[in-house]
N, C-alpha and C positions, 0 to 999 in steps of 0.2 A: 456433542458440540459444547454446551452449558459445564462440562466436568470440566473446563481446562481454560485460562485465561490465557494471557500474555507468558505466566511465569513456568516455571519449571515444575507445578502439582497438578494434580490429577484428581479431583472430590469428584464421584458422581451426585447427583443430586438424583432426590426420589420424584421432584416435581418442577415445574418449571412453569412462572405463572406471567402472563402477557398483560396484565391490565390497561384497559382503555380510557380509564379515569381515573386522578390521584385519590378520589374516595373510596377507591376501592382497597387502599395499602391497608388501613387499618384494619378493614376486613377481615383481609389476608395473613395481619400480621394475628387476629386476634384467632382464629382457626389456632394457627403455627402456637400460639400463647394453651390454649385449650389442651391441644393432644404434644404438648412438649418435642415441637418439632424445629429443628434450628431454621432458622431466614438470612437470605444474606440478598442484600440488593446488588445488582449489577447494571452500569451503563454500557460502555460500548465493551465492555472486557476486554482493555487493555492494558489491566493494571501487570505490573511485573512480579510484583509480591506476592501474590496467590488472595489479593484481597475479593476478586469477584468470583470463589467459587467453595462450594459447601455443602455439607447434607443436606436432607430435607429440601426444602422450597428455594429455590431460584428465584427472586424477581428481576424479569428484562423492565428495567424501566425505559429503554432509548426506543420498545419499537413503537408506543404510541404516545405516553408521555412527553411530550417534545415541543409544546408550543410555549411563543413567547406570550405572556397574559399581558405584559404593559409596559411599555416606553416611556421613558420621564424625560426628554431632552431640557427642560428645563434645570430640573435637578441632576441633572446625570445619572440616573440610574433605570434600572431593569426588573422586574418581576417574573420569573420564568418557571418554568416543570423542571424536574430533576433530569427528566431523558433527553433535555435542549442539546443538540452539538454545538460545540464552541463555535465554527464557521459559521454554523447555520443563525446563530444568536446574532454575528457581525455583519451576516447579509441584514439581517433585520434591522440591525441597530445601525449599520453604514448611514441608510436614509437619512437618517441625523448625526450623519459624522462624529457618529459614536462607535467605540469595540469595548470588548472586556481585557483587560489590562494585561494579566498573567498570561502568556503563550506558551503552555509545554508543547514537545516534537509530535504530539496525537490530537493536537487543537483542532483535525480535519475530522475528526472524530470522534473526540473523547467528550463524554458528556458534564455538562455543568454539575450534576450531580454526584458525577463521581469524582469530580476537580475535587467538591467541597469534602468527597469522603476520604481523599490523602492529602489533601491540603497542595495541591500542583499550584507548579510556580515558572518553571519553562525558563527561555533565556533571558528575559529581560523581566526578570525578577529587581534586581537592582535599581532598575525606572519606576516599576509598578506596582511592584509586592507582591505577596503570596496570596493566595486565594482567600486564605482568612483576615487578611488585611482588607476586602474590597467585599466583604460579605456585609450588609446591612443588617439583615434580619431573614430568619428561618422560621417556618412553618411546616412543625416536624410533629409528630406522635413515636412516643419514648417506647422503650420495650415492656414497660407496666402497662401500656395502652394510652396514656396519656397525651392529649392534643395539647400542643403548647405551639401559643404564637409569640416569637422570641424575638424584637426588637421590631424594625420598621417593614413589619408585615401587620395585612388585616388579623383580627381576632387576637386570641388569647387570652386566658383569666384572669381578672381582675387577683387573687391570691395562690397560689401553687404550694400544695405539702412537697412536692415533690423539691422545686425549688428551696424552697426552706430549709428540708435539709442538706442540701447540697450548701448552701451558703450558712451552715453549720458547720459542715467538713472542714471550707474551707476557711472560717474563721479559727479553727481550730489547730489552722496547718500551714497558715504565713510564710513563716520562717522557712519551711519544710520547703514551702513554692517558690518563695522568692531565692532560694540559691540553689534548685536544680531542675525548674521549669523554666524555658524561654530564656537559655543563656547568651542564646548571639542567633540571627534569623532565619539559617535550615536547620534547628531544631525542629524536628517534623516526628520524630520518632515519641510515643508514648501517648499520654492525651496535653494537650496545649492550657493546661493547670491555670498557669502564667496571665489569663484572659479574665480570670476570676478575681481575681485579687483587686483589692474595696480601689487604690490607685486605678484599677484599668475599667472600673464600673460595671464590676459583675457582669464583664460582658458572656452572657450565654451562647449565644449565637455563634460567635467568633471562638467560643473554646468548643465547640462540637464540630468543627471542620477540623479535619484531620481522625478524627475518632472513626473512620474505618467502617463508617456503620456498624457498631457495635453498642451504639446510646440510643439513636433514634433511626426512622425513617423520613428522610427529608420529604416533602410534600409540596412546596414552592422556595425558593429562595429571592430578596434582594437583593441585587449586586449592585457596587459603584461601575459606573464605566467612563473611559475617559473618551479625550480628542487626539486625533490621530495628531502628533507635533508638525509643520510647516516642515521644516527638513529635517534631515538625520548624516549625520556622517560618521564615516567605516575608518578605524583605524588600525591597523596591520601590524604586528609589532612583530619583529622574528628576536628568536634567540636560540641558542646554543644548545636547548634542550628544553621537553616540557619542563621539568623542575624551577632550570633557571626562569623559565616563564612565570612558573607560580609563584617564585620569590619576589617578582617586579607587582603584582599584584597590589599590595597596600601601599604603594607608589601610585596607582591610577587611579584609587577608587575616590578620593579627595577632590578630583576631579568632575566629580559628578556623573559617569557611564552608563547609560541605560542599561546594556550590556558587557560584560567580559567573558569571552567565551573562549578555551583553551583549547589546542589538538598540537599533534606533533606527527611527526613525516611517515608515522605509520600509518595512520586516515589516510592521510592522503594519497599515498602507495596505493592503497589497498581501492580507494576509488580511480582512480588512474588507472590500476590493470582488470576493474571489472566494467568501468565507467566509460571507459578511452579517455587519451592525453586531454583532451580539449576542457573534459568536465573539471582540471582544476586549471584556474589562471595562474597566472606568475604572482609569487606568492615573494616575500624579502626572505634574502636571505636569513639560514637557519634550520634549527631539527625540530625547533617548537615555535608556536605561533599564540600570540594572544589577538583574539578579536574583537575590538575595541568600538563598541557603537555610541554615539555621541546625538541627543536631541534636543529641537529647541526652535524657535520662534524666528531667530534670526542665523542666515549662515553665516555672517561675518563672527559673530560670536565662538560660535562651531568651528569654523575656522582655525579661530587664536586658541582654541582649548584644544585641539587636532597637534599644533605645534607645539604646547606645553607639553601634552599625554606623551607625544613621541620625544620629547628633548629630556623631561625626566623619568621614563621610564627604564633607563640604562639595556635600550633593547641593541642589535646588531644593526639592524635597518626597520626604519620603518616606511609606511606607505598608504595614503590618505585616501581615501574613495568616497567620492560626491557621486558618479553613474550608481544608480539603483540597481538597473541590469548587471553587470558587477559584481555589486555588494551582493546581490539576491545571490550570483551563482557559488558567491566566497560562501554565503549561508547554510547553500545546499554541501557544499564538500560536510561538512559539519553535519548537516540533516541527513546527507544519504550515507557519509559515513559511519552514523550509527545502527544502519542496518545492514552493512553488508561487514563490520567484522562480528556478525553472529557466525563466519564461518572466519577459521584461523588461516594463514596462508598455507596449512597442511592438510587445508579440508577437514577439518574436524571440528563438531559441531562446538561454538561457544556459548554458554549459559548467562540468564542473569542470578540472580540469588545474590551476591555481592556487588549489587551496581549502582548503589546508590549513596552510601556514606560523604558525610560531611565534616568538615573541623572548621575551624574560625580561620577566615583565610590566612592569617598572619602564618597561620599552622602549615598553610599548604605543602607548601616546599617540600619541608623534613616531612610530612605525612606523606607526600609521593614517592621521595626517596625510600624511606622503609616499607611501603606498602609494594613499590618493583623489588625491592631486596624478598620481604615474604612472596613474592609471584616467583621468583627464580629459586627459595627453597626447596618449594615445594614440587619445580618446573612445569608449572602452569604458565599458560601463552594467556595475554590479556592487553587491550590497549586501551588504557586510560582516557578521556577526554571529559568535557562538560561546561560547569558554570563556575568556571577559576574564580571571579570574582563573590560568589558567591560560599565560597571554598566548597562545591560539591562537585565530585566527582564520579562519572559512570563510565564502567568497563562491562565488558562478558567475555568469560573465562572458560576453557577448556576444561571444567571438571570431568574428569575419567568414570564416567558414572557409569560407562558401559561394562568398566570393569568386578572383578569379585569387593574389592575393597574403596570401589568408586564414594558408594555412599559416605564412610567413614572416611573418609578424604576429605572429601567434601562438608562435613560436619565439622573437622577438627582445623579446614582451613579459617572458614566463617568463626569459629573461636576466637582462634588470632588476631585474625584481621578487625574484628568487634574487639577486642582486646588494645589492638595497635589505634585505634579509631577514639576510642575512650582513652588513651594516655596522650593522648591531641584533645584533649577538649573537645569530642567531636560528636556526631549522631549517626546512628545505623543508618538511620534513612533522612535525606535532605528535602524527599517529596513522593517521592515512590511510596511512604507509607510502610510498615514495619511487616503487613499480614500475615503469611505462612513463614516467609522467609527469615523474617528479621525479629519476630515476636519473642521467640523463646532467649533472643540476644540478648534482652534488654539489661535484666542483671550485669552489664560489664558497664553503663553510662548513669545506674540509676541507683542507688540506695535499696535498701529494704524498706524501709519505712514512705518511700517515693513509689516502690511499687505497689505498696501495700496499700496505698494511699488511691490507685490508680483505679485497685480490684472497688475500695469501697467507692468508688465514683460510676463504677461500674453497677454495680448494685443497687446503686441509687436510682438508677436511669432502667436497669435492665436486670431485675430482679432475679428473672428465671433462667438467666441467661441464654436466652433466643437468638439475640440479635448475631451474626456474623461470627459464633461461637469457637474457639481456639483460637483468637487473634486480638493482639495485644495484653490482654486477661486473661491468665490462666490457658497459656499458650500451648497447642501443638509445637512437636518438636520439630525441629528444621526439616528434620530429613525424613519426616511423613511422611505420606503421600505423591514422594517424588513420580513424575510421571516418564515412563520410555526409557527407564534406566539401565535396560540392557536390550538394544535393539537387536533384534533375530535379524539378518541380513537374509534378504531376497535378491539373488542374483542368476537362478534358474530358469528358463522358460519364457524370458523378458522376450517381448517386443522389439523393445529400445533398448539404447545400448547405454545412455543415464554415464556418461564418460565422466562427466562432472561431479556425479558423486559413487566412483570406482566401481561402476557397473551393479549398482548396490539400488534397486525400488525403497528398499527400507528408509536409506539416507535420503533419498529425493522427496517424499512425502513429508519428512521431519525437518525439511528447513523451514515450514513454518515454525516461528516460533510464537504465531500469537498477537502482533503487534497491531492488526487490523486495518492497514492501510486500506486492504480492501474492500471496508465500510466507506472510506471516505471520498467524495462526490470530486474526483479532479479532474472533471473534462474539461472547467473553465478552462483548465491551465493544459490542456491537450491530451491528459489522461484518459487512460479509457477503461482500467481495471474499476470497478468488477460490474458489468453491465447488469448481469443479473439480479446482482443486491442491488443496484439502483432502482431495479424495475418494481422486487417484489416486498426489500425490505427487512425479507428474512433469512438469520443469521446463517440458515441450511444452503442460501444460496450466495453465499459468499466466499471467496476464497477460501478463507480461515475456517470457515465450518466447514465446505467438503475437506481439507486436509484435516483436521481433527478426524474423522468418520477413515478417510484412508489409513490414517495413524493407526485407526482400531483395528480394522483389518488387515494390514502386513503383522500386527503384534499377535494376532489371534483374537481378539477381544469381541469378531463380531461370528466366532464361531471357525471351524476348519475350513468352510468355502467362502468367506466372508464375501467373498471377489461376484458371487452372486446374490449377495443378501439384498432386500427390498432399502435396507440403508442408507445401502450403499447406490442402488439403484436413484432412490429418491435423493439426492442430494446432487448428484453429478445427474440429471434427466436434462435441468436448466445450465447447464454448463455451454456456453454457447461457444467456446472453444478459440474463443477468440486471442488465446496468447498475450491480450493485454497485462496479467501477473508477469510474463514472463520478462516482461522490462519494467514494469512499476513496480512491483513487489521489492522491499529490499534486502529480501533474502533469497531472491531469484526463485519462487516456488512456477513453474510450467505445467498449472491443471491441463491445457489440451492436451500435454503428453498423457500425464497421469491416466484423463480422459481414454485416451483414445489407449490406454495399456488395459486400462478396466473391462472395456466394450469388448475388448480381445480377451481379454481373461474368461467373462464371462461367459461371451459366446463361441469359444473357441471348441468346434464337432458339432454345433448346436446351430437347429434352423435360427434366424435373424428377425428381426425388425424387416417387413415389404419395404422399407425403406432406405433400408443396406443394401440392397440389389438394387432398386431403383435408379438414386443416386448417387450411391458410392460406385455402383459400374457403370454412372454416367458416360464414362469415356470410349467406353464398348459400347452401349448403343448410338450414340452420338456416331463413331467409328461405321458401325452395320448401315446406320441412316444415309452415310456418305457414299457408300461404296454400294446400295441398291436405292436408286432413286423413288422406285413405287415405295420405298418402305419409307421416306422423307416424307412422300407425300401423305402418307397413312397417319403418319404419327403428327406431321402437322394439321392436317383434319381436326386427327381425335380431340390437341390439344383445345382446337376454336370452336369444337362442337359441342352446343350447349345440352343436347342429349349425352354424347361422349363424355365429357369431363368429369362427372359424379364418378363415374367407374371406373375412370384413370386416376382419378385422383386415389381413391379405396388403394384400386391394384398398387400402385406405388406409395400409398402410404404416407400421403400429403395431404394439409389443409384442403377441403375444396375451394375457400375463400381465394388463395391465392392464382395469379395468372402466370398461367404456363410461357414461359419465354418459347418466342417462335424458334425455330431452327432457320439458320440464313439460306436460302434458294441456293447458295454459293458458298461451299470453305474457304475459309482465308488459303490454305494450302493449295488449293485446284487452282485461285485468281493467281498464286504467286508461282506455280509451274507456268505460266507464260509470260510473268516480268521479268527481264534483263536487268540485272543491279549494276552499273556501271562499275569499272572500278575506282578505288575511293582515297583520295590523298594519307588517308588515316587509317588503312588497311581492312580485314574484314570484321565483321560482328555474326554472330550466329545467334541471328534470334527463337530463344525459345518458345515456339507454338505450342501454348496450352490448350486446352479442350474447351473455354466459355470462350476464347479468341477465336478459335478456329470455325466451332459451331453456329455459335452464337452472336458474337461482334467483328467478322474480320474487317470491317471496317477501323477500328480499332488498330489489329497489326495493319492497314495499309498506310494508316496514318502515322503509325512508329516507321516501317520502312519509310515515308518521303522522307520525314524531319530525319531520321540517319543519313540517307543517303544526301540531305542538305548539310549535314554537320563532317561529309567527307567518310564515307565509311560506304566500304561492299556489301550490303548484308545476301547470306544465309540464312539457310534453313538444313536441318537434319534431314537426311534421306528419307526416312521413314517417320510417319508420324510415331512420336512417344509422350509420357504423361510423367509428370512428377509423384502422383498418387494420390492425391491432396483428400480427393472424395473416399478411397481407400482408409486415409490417415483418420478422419472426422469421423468414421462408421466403424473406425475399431478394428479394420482387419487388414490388420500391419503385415500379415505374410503376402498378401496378394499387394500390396503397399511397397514393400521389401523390393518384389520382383519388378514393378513398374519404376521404382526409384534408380534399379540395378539397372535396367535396359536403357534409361536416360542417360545416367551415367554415361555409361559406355559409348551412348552414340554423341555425348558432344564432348569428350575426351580427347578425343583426333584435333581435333578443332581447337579446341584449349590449348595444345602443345605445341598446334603451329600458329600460336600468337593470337587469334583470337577472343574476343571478350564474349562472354554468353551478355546477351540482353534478354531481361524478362519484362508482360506487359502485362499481364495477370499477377498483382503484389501475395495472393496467397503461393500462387508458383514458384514464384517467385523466392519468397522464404523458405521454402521446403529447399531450393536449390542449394541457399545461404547455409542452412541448418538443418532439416531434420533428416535428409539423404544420408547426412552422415552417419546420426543417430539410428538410422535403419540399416545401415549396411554394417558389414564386416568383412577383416583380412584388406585385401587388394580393391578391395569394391569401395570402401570404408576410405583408403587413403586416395582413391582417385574423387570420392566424393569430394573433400578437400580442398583437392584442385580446382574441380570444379567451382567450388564454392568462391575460392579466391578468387576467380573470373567472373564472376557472374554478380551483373550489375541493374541496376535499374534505370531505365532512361534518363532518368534525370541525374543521376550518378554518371554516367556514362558522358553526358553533356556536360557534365561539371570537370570532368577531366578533359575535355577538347577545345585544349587553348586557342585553337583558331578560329573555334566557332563563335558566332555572337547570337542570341536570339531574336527571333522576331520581336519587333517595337508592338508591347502588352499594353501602353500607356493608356488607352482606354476602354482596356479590360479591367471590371469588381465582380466580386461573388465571393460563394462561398468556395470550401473545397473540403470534402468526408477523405479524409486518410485509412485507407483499408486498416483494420486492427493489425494484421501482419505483418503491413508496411509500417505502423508504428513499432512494433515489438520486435520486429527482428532487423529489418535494414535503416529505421528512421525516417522519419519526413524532410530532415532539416534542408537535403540539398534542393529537394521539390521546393519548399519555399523561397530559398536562397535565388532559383533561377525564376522565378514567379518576381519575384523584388525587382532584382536585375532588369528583366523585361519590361517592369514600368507597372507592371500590374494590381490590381489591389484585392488580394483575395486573400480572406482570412482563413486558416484552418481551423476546423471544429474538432474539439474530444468525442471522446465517446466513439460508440460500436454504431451503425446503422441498424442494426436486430435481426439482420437475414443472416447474416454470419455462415455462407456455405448451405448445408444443407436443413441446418437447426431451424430458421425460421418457416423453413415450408411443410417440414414435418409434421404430422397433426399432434395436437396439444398442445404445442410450441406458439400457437398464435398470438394469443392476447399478449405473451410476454414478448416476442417479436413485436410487437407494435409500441408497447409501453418502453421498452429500450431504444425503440426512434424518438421516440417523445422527449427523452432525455434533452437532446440537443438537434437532432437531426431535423426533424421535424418543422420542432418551432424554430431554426435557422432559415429554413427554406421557408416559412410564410414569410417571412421578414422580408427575404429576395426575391427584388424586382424580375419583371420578366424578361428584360433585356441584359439580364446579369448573368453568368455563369453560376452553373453546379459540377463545382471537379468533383468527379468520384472513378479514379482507377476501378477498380473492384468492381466485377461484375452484378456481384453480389449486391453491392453496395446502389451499382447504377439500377436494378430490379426493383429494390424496396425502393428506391424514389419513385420509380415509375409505377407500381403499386399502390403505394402510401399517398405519394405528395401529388403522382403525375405529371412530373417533369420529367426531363429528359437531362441524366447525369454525363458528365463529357471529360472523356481519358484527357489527360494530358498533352498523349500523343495527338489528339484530336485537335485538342487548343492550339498547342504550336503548329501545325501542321496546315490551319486553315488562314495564318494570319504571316504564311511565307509569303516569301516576293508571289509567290505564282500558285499562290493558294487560293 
């Protein structure tokens, strides 16, 4: 997990040290100093460079490290630990309408310590500065061992040999500094010299951000922080092309722009066909787009500088946005578009290594124009975007690295391109930081006597060279330690059928690439990925770390069986399989798949887990319970009898702590063989009876049948009961999964054909119907899944297409409402909200997983983190809610933990509507 960051290397380390106090670095680093072991610090590892990974010792500064020590709202500034996340700093500092200025794309994540180890600067660099613009002062110990407290931090020594001679070097080298350090401001590449010199007031502090951790170990930092501005306004500019975008550039910048941010109609294509039409708005006319963000005190102001930007900017159209909601979504085309063309429109994986270079924006232009001329020599697919106004620019390219001659491709393009980047006046890296990737470049922007300059500063700070070793100084060569350079294709023996990346496990596993969304905490914003690193914190149980570990094993790295190793075992155990990666991630990584291909691997001839039978063939005893009542009544007994329960719970292979959901005296199927469905202005619906409806809630489907048969519709039901697999899918045994998905199929296929819409009430079921039936099936089974799938809707979908219906008046319905994880990830919330609005109603949705997630939360060992994942959001939502208020929770699953946990009683949707009809 620790061998592999964001970037395209691969270092294992021999140790990996978690410290719980910053007095412990010196420590550690003085161990590493003793037996000549290299150190390299790491925050949230998502540098792209290869800056957070290396031999010897590993330090995670982000998993304990992390508090803020002081607030100055007077002053405006902050005192913080290296492993603070940017977000986490802003909820702290929000209180006083304070943030920290710099916002790179991993701000939900990236930690303030490693901001300060690449010098990150994000899009509104232009407003704010770069991180070493807003550093105060550092409280670091050097790679000599040296504590040094460097500007407006407690401590430090009254006189420093160390300093001394550093400020001998650089008295020595003026001239040297002054015309090829700090030429124009994403200069980010080498060490920031420029910071030293007698004019900038020796500032130390401010020249060791960006150094890579290769000088010292950070231990506290000051930062400035500012105020959020009163307004902001969005200004749109189209044009004819990115280039011609990039040439309007130092036309806008005069204007004073928090932001300029560049993309052109390939983002946008490329989120439109993974995103849907809706995630981009109507954008001005054009093939390239600059985005123009404007702050300040007064809008009238904002205003008249909105008319200027667009009158001389010589764009095609422009277009002024004051709506935040808006702007925010123009923001995201730009945010999610940098991660979804990590895959090229030919499905082949894109790389970074090349993603970061900058030139003085005047440059930009002809620097794009030649740098697409070298993309098309070499016929490499790439699409440019970033911080135009900044002239930095970031792509990821289709290096051929799977091929015999990929490496040496890929060595002789980054020449060039570090060639064509240097005859612009330009820098390797604009903020990314130079690490594995960019180090050994530097000779094409830098002198000999500038590099040489760099090693003895290096020396001075880091004698033995410990610190973050092959990076910047005396560099590793590019194409080291490339990591997955020739992936072995796995496409035998699958489970699933992984359409999306040619039938190939190899390619599915490998669309992480590292970027760690799934560290960062976005249920505020409806997010639900990654519930398990919410709960436990560690990197093993987060997306990125189980794919790393899967990575090892399709390559062979954790052995010929890997598919059963204890590795692999432990890392995917807390996989709650909740599909939230599978729409948040922006490289579309689907651990439940993964999941539930691994469980099958493993156990595929081999007895199971007591709780693969138990609940994964929930649907068969549920089944046998209906069809012999003495056996209903046994099993309901055992579940309430306090002698009984220890033993069932064993046998099945569940917490004892949790309560067994009763079985209903009555199936929803038995009640609904003696309902008559009228027929229905809006023709039939065939709803599909899932097995927690049928057994366990048909109250539930009675309340989906009124509200349809209110909304004008016949419904149905399948002749025979059938299952989608779901408990099948979660327990890994996709062949028995396979069959129950086929026999669904097929029985509501007749039905599809003659115009019918499947309706699902159970949103895991639901999903499966949408998506994974496909994925299970194959040939003729495979194309009718399809169909299916195009038909099959969710109540609230289903109502949102029925022009004649209106809803019940909600007007004095609030609460909350838990969105099942697979109703966020595979079909969406947004129409459920949309008809909740409509209705009058005021119910907010909450992010996050509820922690029962199917069968995960009942299973034993699975509890304490089932509980700590409600905690998240769910939890403290519901103390908040009155007891006259609603709890929407579709999900069975979802309605159990409440009733478990909170002891409320959670209410379908269908429920809500259905009790506030005329004759409810």
């Amino acid at each position: 997990m620790y061998s592999s960051d964001a970037s395209l290397y691969r270092v294992p380390p021999a140790v990996v040290v978690t410290p719980r106090e910053v007095g412990e670095l010196p420590v550690v680093l003085g161990v590493c100093r003793d037996l000549g072991v290299p150190l390299t610090m790491r925050g949230a590892g998502t540098s792209i460079a290869g800056n957070a990974v290396g031999p010897g010792v590993v330090v995670d500064a982000g998993r304990y490290l992390n508090r803020v020590l002081e607030i100055d709202p007077d002053a405006g500034t902050a005192l913080v630990e290296p492993g603070i996340v940017q977000a986490r700093l802003h909820q702290v500092a929000a209180r006083h309408g304070l943030r920290f200025g710099p916002d790179p794309s991993t701000r939900t994540r990236a930690t303030l310590g490693g901001m300060i180890g690449n010098n990150a600067c994000g899009s509104r660099a232009l407003g704010y500065g770069r991180t070493s613009d807003n550093v105060l002062g550092l409280d670091v110990v050097t790679g000599s061992g040296e504590r040094l407290g460097l500007g407006d931090v407690p401590g430090g020594p009254a006189r420093s040999g160390l300093l001394d001679r550093l400020r001998g070097l650089v008295d020595g080298n003026l001239a040297l500094i002054r015309t090829e350090f700090g030429r124009f401001g994403r200069q980010v590449s080498g060490y920031s010299l420029e910071h030293l010199l007698p004019e900038k007031g020796f500032d130390v502090a401010r020249a060791l951000v960006g150094s890579e951790g290769t000088l010292a170990l950070t231990l506290a930092a000051r930062v400035r922080m500012v105020r959020e501005p009163a307004y902001r306004v969005l200004v749109v500019l189209g044009y004819g092309s990115m280039a011609e975008a990039a040439d309007a550039v130092p036309a806008i910048l005069p204007h004073g722009p928090v932001a300029c941010e560049g993309l052109d109609s390939r983002i946008t294509g490329v989120v439109r066909e993974r995103r849907g039409a809706g995630a981009v708005p109507p954008l001005p006319d054009g093939s390239g787009w600059l985005l123009v963000e404007l702050a300040g005190p007064e809008l009238g102001a904002l205003r008249a500088t909105a008319r200027r930007v667009a009158g001389e900017s010589g764009c095609v159209e422009a277009m002024t946005v004051e709506d935040m909601a808006l702007a925010e979504a123009l923001w995201r085309i730009r945010e999610d578009g940098s991660g979804l063309v990590a895959r090229t429109p030919g499905g082949e994986q894109a790389h970074a290594g090349w993603e970061d270079a900058a030139v003085p924006p005047e440059r930009l232009g002809a620097y794009l124009r030649e740098f697409e001329a070298l993309l098309g020599e070499y016929r490499f697919f790439g699409v440019p975007y970033g911080h135009f106004g900044d002239g930095c620019i970031h792509v990821r390219i289709d290096f051929p690295l799977g091929r015999a001659e990929g490496a040496r491709l890929f060595r002789d393009f980054l020449n060039e391109a570090a060639a064509l980047a240097a005859r612009h006046g330009g820098t390797m890296s604009g903020e990314h930081g130079d690490g594995r990737a960019r180090s050994e470049l530097l000779p094409h922007m830098y002198s000999a006597e500038a590099l040489a300059l760099c090693s003895a500063v290096k020396d001075v700070f880091d004698p033995d060279d410990v610190l973050n070793r092959g990076v910047i100084v005396r560099p590793a060569p590019v194409d080291a330690d490339l990591r997955a350079v020739r992936l072995i294709p796995m496409r035998r023996g699958l489970g699933l059928a992984y359409r999306d990346d040619r039938g190939d496990l190899a390619r599915a596993v490998h669309r992480c690439t590292g970027v760690g969304k799934c560290r960062a905490d976005s249920t505020a914003a409806g997010g639900v990925m990654c519930p398990s690193y919410l709960a436990t914190r560690e990197e093993k149980d987060s997306t990125r770390g189980r794919a790393r570990v899967l990575q090892e094993v399709v390559s062979g790295g954790l052995g010929p069986d890997g598919w059963r190793s204890e590795a692999l075992h432990d890392v995917l155990d807390l996989c709650l399989a909740c599909k939230g990666c599978a729409s948040d991630c922006p490289t579309g990584v689907d651990m439940a798949s993964y999941k539930a291909e691994a469980l099958h691997r493993r156990y595929r001839g081999r007895i199971r887990p007591r709780s693969h039978y138990a609940l994964g063939w929930l649907p068969r005893w549920t089944r046998l319970a209906a069809k012999a009542p003495a056996m209903l009544r046994v099993m309901t007994a055992a579940t309430r009898s306090r002698a009984l329960k220890p033993l069932v719970a064993w046998g099945a292979g569940i917490d004892r702590r949790r309560t067994l959901p009763p079985l209903a005296p009555e199936t929803f199927r038995r009640w609904f063989a003696s309902h008559r469905s009228p027929e229905g202005r809006n023709g039939d619906v065939v709803l599909f009876v899932d097995t927690f409806t049928d057994a366990f809630s048909p109250e539930v489907g009675k309340a989906t049948v009124k509200v349809l048969e209110h909304a004008g519709y016949r419904v149905t039901v399948t002749g025979r009961p059938v299952c989608c697999g779901i408990t099948w899918i979660s327990t890994g045994q996709l062949d028995g999964a396979r069959a129950q998905a086929g026999r669904t199929v097929r029985a509501l296929l007749p039905h599809v054909r003659r115009g019918a819409k499947v309706v699902g009430m159970e949103p895991s079921c639901t999903g499966v119907l949408r998506s994974d039936a496909e994925e299970l099936l194959r040939g003729v089974d495979a194309a009718a899944a399809r169909e299916v799938a195009a038909a099959t809707r969710t109540l609230a979908e289903l109502l949102a297409e029925t022009g004649d219906w209106t809803p019940p008046d909600l007007s004095g319905v609030s609460g909350i409402a838990q969105p099942h994880c697979h109703h966020h990830a595979v079909m969406g919330w947004t129409k459920d909200a949309a008809l909740l609005e409509k209705a009058g109603a005021r119910v907010g949705g909450l992010g996050g997983c509820c922690g029962l997630a199917g069968n995960f939360g009942v299973e034993k060992g699975h509890h304490e983190v089932s509980v700590a994942v409600a905690e998240t959001q769910l939890l403290p939502a519901v103390r908040k809610t009155g007891e006259d208020e609603v709890v929407l929770a579709d999900g069975f699953s979802c309605r159990t933990q409440l009733s478990d946990l909170a002891h409320r009683d959670g209410e379908h949707l269908a429920q809500l509507l259905a009790r506030h009809l005329p004759d409810g």
